[in-house]
N, C-alpha and C positions, 0 to 999 in steps of 0.2 A: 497447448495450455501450459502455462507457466506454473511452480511449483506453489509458489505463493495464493494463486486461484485454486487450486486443487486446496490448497489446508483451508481457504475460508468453505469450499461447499461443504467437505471432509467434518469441518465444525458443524454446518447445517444440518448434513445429514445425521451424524451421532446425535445431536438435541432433537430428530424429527424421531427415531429410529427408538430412545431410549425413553419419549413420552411415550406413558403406556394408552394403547390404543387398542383395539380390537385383533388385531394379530397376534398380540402380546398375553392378551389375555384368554386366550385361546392356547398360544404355547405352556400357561402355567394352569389352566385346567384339565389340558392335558397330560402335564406332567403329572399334577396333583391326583389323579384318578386314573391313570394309566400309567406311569410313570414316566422318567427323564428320557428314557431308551425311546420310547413313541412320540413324545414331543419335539424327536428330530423330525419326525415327519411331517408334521403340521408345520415347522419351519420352512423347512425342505417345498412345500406347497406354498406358502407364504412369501418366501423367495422368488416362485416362475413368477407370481402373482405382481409381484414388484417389476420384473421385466415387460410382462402383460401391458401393466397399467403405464411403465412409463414409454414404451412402446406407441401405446394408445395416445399419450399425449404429443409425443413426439412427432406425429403423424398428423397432427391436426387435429383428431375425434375430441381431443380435452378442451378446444375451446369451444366444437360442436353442441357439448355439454353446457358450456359458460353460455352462449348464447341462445340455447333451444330448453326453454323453462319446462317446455312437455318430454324431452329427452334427460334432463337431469331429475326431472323427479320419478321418473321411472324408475331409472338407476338407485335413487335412495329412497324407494319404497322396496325393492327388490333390497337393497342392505339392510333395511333396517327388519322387513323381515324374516332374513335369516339369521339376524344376531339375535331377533327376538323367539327363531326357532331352537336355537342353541341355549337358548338360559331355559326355556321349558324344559328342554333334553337334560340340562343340568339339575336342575330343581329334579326330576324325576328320579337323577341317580345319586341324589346325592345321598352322602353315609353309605352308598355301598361297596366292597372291598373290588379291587381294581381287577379279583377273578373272574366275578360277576360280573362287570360291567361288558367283559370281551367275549361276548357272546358268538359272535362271527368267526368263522376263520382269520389264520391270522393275516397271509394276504390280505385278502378283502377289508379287514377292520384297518392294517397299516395304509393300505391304499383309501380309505374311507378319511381318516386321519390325514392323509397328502393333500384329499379334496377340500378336504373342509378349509385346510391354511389356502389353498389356493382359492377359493371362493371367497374366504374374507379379505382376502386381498382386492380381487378385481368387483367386488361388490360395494366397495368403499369409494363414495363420489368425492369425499375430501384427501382420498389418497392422488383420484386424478386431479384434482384441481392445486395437490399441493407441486407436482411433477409439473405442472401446466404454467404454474408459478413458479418456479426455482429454475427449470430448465433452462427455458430463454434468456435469464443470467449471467450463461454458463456456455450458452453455445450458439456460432456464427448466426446472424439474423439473415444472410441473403441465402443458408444451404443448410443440409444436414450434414455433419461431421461424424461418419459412421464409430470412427477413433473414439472422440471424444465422450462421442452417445453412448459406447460399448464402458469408458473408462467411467463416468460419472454413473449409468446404471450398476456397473460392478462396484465400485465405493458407495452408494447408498445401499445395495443388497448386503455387500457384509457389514455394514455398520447395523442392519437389521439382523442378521443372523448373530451378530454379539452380542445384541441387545436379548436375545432371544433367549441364549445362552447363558445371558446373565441372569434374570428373571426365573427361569427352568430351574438351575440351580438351588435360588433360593426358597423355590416352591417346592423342590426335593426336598431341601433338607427342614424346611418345615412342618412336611409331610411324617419325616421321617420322629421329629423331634416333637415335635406340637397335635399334630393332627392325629394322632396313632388312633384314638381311641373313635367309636363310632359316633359317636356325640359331638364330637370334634370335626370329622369329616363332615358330616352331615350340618355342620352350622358353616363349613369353608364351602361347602358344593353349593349351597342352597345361597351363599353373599356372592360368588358368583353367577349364579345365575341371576340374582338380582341385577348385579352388574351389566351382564350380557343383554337385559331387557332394559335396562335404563340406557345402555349405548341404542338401544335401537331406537329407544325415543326421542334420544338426543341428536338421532344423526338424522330424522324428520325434519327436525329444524333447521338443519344447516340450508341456509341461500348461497 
């Protein structure tokens, strides 16, 4: 692959990576009520998630999906609801201080947090169909090019994990600056989780 094709996917990827999506906003309610330290993990999930799904595409199974209407909408009832599980979880905690909310040990809750990014990830039928769509652009039509596959999945993951990064940040610091007070948390927990239940409606729609 010439270097010329790598900067225009390179562009693709950061404009796919840096609309916010469901992965995203999962990294900044976790940041926002857990803090920036735990929301690597929901990244960190979000990440295999990306290999998962373009994996899956890469394979064939993404156009399986394009063309089996009974197997894609499996897929996005199963996404939409656990995005719609995740804004109830939200609405339930919101306004509470981020001691409370970690009930679990802390293994278990970091690894609970891993699952969840990884789960929004490969539950997301528009994340296969966007892999499903951009791939083939990008890579030989008569083979697989393990190189290639390995170099375009690695450039779309960390354009997603900077994206992540970037977002986290800004959900710390206006955690730290804006949200402090309990009234405050509880009107950020509670528009997210509105949030999370309106992706899940809106990812019903998607054909």
């Amino acid at each position: 692959m010439d270097f010329s094709t790598w900067l225009l996917f390179l562009s693709v990827s950061l404009a796919a990576a840096f609309s916010p999506g469901p992965g995203v906003l999962m990294a900044i309610s976790t940041a926002s009520s857990q803090g920036a330290h735990r929301a690597l993990y929901s990244s960190a999930g979000n990440a295999l998630g990306v290999f998962v799904v373009a994996a899956t595409a890469a394979t064939g199974l993404g156009l399986v999906l394009q063309a089996s209407a009974l197997a894609f909408g499996l897929l996005k009832a199963a996404g939409a609801a656990y995005l719609v599980y995740l804004g109830i979880k939200a609405w339930r905690n919101a306004g509470a201080p981020a001691d409370t909310q970690a009930t679990q040990p802390m293994a278990q809750s970091r690894f609970q947090t891993f699952r969840s990014g990884l789960l929004i990830a490969v539950s997301n039928p528009k994340a296969i169909l966007f892999f499903t769509a951009v791939f083939p652009q990008f890579m030989p039509h008569d083979h697989i090019d393990l190189h290639r596959f390995l170099l375009l999945t690695s450039t779309f993951t960390i354009c997603t994990l900077v994206s992540h990064f970037f977002y986290v940040s800004c959900a710390a610091w206006l955690t730290r600056n804006v949200a402090a007070s309990a009234s405050r948390r509880r009107l950020a927990g509670r528009s997210t989780a509105v949030v999370f239940i309106g992706m899940g409606g809106a990812l019903l729609a998607v054909r």
